[in-house]
C-alpha positions in Angstrom: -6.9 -7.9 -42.9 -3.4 -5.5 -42.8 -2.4 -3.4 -45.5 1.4 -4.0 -46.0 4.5 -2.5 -47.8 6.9 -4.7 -49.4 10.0 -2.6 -49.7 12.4 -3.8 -52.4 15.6 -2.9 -55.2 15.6 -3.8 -58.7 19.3 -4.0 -59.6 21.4 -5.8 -62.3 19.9 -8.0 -65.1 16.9 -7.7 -62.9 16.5 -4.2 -64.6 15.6 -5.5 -67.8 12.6 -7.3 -65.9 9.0 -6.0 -67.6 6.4 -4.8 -65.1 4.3 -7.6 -65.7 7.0 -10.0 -65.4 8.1 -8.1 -62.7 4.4 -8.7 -61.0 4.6 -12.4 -62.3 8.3 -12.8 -60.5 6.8 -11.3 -57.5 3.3 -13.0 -57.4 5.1 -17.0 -57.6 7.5 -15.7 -54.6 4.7 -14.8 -52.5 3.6 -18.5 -53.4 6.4 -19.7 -52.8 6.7 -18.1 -49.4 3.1 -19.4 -48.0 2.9 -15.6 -47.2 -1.1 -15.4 -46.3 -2.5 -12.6 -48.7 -5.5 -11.8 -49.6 -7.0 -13.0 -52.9 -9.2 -10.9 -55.3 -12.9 -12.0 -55.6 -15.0 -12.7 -58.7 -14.1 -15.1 -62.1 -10.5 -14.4 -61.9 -9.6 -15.1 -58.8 -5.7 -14.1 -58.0 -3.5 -13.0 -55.2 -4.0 -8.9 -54.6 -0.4 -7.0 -55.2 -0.4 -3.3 -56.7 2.9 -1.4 -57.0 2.2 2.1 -56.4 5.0 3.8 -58.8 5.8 0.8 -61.4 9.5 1.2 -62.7 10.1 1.9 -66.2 12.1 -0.9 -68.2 16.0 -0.7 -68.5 15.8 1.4 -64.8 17.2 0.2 -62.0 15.5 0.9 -58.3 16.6 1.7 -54.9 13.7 2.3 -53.0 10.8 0.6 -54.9 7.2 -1.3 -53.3 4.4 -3.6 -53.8 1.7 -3.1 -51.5 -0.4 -6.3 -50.4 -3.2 -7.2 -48.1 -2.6 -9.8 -45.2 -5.5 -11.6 -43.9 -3.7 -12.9 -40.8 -0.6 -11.9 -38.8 2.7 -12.5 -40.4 5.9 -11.3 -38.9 7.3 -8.6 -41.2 10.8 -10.3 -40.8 9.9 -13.3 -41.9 8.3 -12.1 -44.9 11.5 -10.3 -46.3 13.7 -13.3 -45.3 11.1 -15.5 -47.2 10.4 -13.5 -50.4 14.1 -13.1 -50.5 14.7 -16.9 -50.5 12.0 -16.9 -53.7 13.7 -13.8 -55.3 16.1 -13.3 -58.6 19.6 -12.1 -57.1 18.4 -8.6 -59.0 15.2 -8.3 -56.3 15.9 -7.7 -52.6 13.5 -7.0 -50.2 15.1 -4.5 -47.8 12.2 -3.7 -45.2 8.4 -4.2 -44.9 6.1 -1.6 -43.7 2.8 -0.7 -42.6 1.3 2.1 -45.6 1.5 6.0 -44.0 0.7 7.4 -47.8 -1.5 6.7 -50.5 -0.2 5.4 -53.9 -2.6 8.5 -55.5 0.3 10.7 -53.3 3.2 10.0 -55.1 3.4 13.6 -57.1 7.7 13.0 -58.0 10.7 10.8 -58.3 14.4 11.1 -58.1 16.8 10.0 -60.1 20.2 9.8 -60.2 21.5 9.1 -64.0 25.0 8.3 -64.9 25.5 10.0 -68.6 28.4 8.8 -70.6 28.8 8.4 -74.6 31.1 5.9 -76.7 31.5 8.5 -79.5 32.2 12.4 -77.4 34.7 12.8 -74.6 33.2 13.1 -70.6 34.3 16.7 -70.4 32.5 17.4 -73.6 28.9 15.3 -72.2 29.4 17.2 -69.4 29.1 20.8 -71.5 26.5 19.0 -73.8 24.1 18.7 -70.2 25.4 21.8 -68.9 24.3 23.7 -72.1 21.3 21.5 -72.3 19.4 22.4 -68.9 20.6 26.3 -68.9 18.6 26.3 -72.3 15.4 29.1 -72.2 13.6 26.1 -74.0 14.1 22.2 -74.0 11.5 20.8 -76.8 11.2 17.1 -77.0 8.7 14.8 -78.9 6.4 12.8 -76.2 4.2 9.9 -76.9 0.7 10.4 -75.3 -2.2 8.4 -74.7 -4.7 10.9 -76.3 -3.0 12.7 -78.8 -0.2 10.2 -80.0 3.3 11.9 -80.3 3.6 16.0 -79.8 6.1 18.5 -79.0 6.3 19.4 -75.7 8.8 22.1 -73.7 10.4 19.7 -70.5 12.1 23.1 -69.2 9.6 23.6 -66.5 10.0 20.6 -65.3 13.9 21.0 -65.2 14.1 22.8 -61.9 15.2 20.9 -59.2 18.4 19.5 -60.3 22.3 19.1 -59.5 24.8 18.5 -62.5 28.6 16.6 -61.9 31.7 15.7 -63.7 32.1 12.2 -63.5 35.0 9.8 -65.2 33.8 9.4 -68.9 31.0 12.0 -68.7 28.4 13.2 -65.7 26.4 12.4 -63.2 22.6 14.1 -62.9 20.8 13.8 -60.0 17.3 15.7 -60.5 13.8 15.4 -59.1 10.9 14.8 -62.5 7.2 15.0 -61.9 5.4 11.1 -61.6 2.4 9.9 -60.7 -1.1 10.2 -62.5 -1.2 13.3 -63.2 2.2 14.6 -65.0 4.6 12.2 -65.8 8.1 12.8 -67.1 10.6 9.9 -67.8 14.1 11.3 -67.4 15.0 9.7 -71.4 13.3 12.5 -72.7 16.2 14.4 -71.4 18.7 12.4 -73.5 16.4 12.4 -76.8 16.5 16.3 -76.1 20.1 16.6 -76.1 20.7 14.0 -79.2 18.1 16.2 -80.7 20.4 19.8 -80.2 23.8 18.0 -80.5 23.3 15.7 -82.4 25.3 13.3 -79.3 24.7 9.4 -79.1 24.5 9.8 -75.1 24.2 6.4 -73.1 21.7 7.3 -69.9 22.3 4.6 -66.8 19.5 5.3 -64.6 18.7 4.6 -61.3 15.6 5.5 -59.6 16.4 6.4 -55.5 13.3 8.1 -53.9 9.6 9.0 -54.5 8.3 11.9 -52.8 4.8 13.7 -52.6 3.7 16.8 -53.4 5.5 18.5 -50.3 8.8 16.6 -51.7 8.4 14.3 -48.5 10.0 10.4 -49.2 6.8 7.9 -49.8 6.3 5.8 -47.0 
């Protein structure tokens, strides 16, 4: 058996995909496809597929992967040329790989959010973010698996970062812990600032990269 990467976007209407529909839409392609994976053992018996970083709903994804388990030799070609046959217009398979990192490495992501607002001008979203991540303290209510919803300061994690003007408001690029261990989804940046402005901000975001704890790309 091979251990194999299955590179892939989430774009468009696609974004509004579930993960588990997401794994469902991906699962019947792989059917579809006559790919030869491996199957799970035991009383439910089903085709193995894990996605190391899974992408949170409304995001779109440029550099996102499913990792499955070949139990013969398949040319990578052919399976990105078949998935895509099987594939929504909104999922592309770009590349398939051979695993060089665990998905237990993954220690950040990158994003790249477009931040615009129907009710302020762009100059003045731009100030609003500007204003936001020079702040001493960003506090933020976070839902949590343990303790249900609590105050938490993100400013720590606000560190690695680069701010833009953009037409009708900004662009931020910035880098936000992920993984198992500490887990920051970029919204909590918007809830901050419509919590100290009092701005309706609109966040369009777009995952591009996942790194590990030396900020090297997952591969």
């Amino acid at each position: 058996m091979k251990d194999v990467r299955v590179w892939f976007t989430k774009d468009n209407e696609c974004k509004y995909i579930s993960h588990l529909d997401l794994n469902r839409c991906m699962l019947r392609a792989l059917h579809k496809s006559r790919i030869p994976i491996w199957h799970t053992e035991g009383f439910n018996v089903h085709p193995y597929a894990t996605f190391p970083l899974p992408l949170s709903l409304g995001f779109k994804g440029e550099r996102e992967c499913m990792d499955i388990r070949l139990i013969e030799e398949y040319d990578f070609d052919d399976i990105r040329t078949n998935l895509n046959k099987s594939l929504p217009e909104g999922l592309r398979v770009f590349d398939v790989t051979i695993p060089e990192m665990k998905a237990k490495e993954i220690t950040y992501a990158v994003f790249r959010i477009k931040i615009t607002s129907d009710e302020i001008p762009g100059d003045k979203v731009y100030e609003i973010m500007d204003e936001l991540l020079s702040k001493d303290n960003v506090l933020v209510e976070k839902k949590t698996k343990k303790k249900g919803v609590k105050e938490i300061d993100i400013k720590p994690y606000l560190n690695n970062f680069k701010l833009e003007r953009n037409i009708g408001g900004a662009i931020l690029n910035i880098t936000l812990p992920a993984g198992s261990v500490t887990n920051i989804n970029p919204l909590l940046i918007q809830k901050a600032a419509e919590r100290y402005y009092g701005a309706e901000l609109y966040f369009q975001v777009t995952k591009t990269d996942m790194l590990n704890k030396n900020l090297k790309s997952f591969k």
